[in-house]
N, C-alpha and C positions, 0 to 999 in steps of 0.2 A: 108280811113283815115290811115297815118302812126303809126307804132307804136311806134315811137319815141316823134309823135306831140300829147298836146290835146287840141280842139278846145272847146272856150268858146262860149257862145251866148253871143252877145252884144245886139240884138236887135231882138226881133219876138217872134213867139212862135212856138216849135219843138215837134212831137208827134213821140215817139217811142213806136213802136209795137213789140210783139213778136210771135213764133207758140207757139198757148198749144197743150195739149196731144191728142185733136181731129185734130191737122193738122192747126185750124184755126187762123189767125193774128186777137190778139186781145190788145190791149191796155196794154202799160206797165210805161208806163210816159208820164207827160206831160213837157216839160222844159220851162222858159222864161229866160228872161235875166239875165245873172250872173251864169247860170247852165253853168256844165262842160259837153260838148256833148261827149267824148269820152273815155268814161269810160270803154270801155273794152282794152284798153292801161293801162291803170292803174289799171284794179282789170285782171290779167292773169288768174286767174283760173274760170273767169266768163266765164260759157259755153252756153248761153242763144241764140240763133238766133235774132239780137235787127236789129230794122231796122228804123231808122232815116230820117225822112221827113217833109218837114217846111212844116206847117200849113200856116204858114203864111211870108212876105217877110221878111228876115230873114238877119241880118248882123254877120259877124261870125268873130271871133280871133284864129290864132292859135299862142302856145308856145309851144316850148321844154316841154317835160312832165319834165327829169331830171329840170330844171329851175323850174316848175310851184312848184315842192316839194320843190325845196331847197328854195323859194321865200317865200311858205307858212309855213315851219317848220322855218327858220330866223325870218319871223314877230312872230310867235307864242312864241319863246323860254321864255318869260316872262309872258305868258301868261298861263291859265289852257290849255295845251297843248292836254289832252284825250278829253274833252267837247268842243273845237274849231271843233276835228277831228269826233265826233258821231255827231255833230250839218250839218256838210260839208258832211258827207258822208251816215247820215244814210238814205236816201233812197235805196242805192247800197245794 
């Protein structure tokens, strides 16, 4: 995945895995549709080994990350803009 793109799910369902501290890939997400699959484009200091694999057949979107923000802070601006952003983001 680019670091410029992030891709949404439009359709399926996406299981991210990560290592834990014994070495072993264990379960870190589940995503369905409407989840943003590329979230380590967007949080940079996320240092996690994620690894992204459709569970299931899977139709995918990609945007401009730059566009995906300015698209969602323009719809938001009248809106409660913190509780839009912990509602979007707080599994990360």
């Amino acid at each position: 995945m680019a670091g410029d793109a992030t891709y949404l799910l439009l359709s399926g369902i996406v299981r991210v895995t990560t290592t834990n501290s014994r070495q072993e890939r264990v379960l870190y997400d589940l995503l369905g549709p409407g989840d943003v699959i590329a979230y380590p484009s967007l949080l940079s200091v996320l240092s996690l080994d994620l690894q992204c694999e459709a569970f299931t057949f899977c139709t995918l979107g990609r945007i401009q990350t730059k566009l995906l923000i300015e698209q969602t802070v323009g719809a938001l601006r009248k809106q409660n803009f913190r509780l839009a952003w912990e509602l979007m983001m707080g599994r990360w």
